[in-house]
N, C-alpha and C positions, 0 to 999 in steps of 0.2 A: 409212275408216281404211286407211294404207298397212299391204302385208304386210310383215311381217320378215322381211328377207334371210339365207338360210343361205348359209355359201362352205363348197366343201371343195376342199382343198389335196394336192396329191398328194405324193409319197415324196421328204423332205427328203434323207436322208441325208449327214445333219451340213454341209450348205449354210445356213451362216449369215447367209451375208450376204447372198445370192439369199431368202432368206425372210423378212429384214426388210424390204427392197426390196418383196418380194411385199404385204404385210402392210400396207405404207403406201399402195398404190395401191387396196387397197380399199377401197368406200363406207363405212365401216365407222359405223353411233353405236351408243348402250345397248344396244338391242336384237338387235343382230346377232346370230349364233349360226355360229361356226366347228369347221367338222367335219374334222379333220387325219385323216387316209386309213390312218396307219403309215409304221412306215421312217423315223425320227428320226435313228437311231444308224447306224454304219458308214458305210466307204468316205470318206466325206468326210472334212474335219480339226476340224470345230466340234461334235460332237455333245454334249457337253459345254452349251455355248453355246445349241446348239440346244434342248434340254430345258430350258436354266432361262427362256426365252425364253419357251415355249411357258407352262409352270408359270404365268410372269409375266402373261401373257395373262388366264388365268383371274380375276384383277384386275379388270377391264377390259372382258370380253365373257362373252356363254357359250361356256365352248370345250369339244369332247366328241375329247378324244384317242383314238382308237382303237389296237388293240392291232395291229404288225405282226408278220412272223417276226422282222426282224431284233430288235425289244423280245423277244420270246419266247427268241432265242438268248442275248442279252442274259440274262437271267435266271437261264437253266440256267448260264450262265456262272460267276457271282456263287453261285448255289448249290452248283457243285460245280465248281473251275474244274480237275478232272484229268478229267470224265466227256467221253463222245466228243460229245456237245450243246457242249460247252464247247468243243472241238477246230473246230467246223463255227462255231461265233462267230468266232474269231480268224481261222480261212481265209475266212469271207466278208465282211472289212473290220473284224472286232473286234477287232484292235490297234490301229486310226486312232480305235474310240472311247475304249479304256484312254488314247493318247496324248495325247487330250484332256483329262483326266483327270490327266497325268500332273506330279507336281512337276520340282527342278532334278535332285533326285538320279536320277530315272529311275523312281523307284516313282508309284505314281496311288492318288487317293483316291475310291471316287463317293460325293457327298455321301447319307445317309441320306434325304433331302427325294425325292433322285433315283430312289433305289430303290423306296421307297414311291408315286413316280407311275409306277414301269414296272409295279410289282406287281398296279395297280389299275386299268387299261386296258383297258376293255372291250371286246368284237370286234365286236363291230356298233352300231349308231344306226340308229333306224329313224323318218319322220314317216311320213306319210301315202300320198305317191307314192311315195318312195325311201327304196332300201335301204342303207345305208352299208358297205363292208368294205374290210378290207386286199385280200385277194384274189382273191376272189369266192365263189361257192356251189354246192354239188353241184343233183343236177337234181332237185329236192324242193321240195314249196312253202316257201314261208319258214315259214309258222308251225307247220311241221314240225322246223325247226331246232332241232337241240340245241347248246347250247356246249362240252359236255365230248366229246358224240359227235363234232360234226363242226371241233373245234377246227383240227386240221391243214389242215382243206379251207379255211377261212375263213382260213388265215393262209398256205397254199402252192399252192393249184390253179393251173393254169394251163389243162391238156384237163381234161374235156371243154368246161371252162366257157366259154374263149374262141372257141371254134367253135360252138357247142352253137345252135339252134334254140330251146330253149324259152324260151315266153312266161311269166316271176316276174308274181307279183300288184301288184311294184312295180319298178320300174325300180334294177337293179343299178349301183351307182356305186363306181368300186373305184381301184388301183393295182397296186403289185407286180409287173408286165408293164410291161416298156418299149416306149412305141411313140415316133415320129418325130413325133407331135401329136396332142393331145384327142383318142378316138376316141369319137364318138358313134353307138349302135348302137340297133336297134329295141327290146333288150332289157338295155343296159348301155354305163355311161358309163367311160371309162378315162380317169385324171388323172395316170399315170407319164409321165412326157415327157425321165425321165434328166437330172435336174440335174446329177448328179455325175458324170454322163457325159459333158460337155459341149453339156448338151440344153439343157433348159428347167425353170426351178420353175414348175409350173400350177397356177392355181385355177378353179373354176365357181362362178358365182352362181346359185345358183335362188331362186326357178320358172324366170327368164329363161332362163339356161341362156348367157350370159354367161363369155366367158373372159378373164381374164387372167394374165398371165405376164409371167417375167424371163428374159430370156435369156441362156446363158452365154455370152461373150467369150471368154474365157480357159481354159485348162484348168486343171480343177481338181487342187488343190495335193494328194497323195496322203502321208499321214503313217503313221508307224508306233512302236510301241512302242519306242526303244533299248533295248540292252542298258545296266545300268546297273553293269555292270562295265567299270571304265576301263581292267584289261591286258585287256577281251576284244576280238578282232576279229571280231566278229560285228559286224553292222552293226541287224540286231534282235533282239530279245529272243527268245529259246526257250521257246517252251510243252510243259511235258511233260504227257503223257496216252498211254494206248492207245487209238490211233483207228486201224479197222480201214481198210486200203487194199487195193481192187481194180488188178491190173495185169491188162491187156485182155492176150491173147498169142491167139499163132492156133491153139494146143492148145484154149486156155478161158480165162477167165479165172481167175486165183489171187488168195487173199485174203492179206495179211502184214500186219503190225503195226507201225503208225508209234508210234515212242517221245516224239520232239519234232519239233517243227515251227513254224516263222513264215511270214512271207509271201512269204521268198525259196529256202527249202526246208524239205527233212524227214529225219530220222532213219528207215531202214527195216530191219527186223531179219526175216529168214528162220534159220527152225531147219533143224539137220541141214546137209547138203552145200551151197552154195550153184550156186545155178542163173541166178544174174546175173550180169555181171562190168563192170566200171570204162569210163566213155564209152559204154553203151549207153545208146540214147534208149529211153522209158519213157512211156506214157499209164494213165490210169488215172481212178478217182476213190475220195474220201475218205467214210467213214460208214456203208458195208457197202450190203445191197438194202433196209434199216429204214427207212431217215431218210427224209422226204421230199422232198427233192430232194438228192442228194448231191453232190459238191463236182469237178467236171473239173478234172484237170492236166494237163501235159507239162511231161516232164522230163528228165533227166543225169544219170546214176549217174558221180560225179565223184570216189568215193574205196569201196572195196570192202575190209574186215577181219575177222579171226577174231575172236571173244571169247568164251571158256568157251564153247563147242561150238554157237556160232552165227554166224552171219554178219550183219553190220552196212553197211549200205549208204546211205553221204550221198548225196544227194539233189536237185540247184539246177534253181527251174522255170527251162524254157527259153521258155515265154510268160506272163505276169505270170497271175496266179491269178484275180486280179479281172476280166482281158479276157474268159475262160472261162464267166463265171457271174456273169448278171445277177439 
């Protein structure tokens, strides 16, 4: 009897059409069983597309979706979309997934079907030799593994796990880490290859260990919320929240508080005297030292104001947000 072929697919990010391409060229019949890595949503222009796609699948094959960060920001999004989790969605590509989403008028609906399959996304798949995850695993045996303990590790690590020496009891197969192609390692397999980068969408077959891919051509098309207000000249939509921002300076760094922000800048508010002033350049990152990986900028303080006994400070990145932070 032939074994049944497991494929797993690395980080779509709303790459529609690279992952139906992908999908068609593998072997695929009844039995198949497809293991999707994480990273459905953001960055790209189809995530949208890309979830009901995936949904559809389950028709069709065993598919075992696995839970990535971007699903996880996703979520906190939707559940509270002025919290600072909510703030780090939209800066890392969660307005290109609202804009998938979005009607003529500029608002967006995510279907309930949608919600319901990011809800229930599991972080790992495990058979026999391999280990499935978004982003790999602290240095503990697997069956040590907790989901609620080591939730962030499983959906953000990147050290110690991609350098790391130890030998897992099953071979680590992951995403979330861009490299330049499959990396196959004595201790773990990496299937990020930056579709929406202008890399590659990858899958692996096992046991073989078999790759295939689609490569991108062209750059991929980069979308974002509009503002759905027709006198505004805003080019995208403003998200309000307090999300706390670091500015790097050679005294220390200082923390202030971004009031709105989209993907082309930010609102940033210092109490008392102001200690910025107008055409200074500005690095930083968003989400305080909590979050686990927080958000790099550079910037332009491109308009400087009083308002009731604070100072307000616009904000336009001076390198797109997304080149910063993979």
């Amino acid at each position: 009897m032939s074994e049944n072929k497991l494929f797993a697919i690395g980080d779509v990010h709303g790459c529609f059409d690279q992952l139906k391409e992908l999908i068609s060229k593998l072997p695929l019949d009844d039995s198949s069983t497809l293991v999707f890595l994480g990273d459905y949503v953001d960055r790209g222009p189809n995530s949208n597309e890309v979830i009901q796609f995936i949904i559809d699948l389950k028709k069709k094959y065993n598919v075992v979706a696995l839970r990535g960060n971007h699903e996880q920001m996703m979520i906190d999004y939707v559940d509270n979309p002025s919290s600072v989790n909510a703030g780090l969605f939209i800066l890392n590509g969660g307005s290109a997934t609202l804009a998938s989403y979005a009607q003529e008028d500029g608002q967006y609906d995510i279907p309930n079907q949608h919600i319901v399959f990011l809800r229930n996304l599991p972080l790992y798949y495990e058979t026999e030799d391999f280990f499935f995850v978004h982003a790999g695993v602290p240095e503990i045996s697997l069956s040590e593994i907790n989901e609620e303990e080591h939730a962030d590790q499983l959906l953000w690590i990147r050290e110690p796990f991609l350098t790391t020496t130890m030998n897992w009891e099953k071979t680590i197969v992951h995403g979330h880490t861009v490299f330049d192609n499959v990396v196959v390692g004595e201790n773990r397999i990496s299937l990020d290859t930056g579709c929406v980068y202008s890399g590659a969408l990858s899958a692996m077959e096992f046991p073989s260990k078999k790759v295939y891919q689609v490569p991108v051509h062209d750059y991929i098309e980069y979308i974002y919320l509009r503002d759905p207000d027709p006198d505004s000249s805003r080019r995208a939509h403003r998200f309000s929240g307090n999300v706390p921002v670091t500015l790097h300076h050679s005294a220390g760094d200082r923390v202030f508080t971004c009031l709105n922000y989209n993907e082309f800048g930010f609102l940033l508010r210092e109490e008392g005297s102001p200690t910025l002033k107008a055409h200074q350049e500005i690095t930083g990152f968003f989400g305080g030292q909590k979050v686990a990986e927080p958000i790099e900028f550079a910037g332009r303080i491109v308009r400087a104001y009083q308002n009731n006994g604070e100072t307000l400070y616009g904000v336009e990145f001076t390198v797109p947000i997304r080149s910063l932070n993979r």
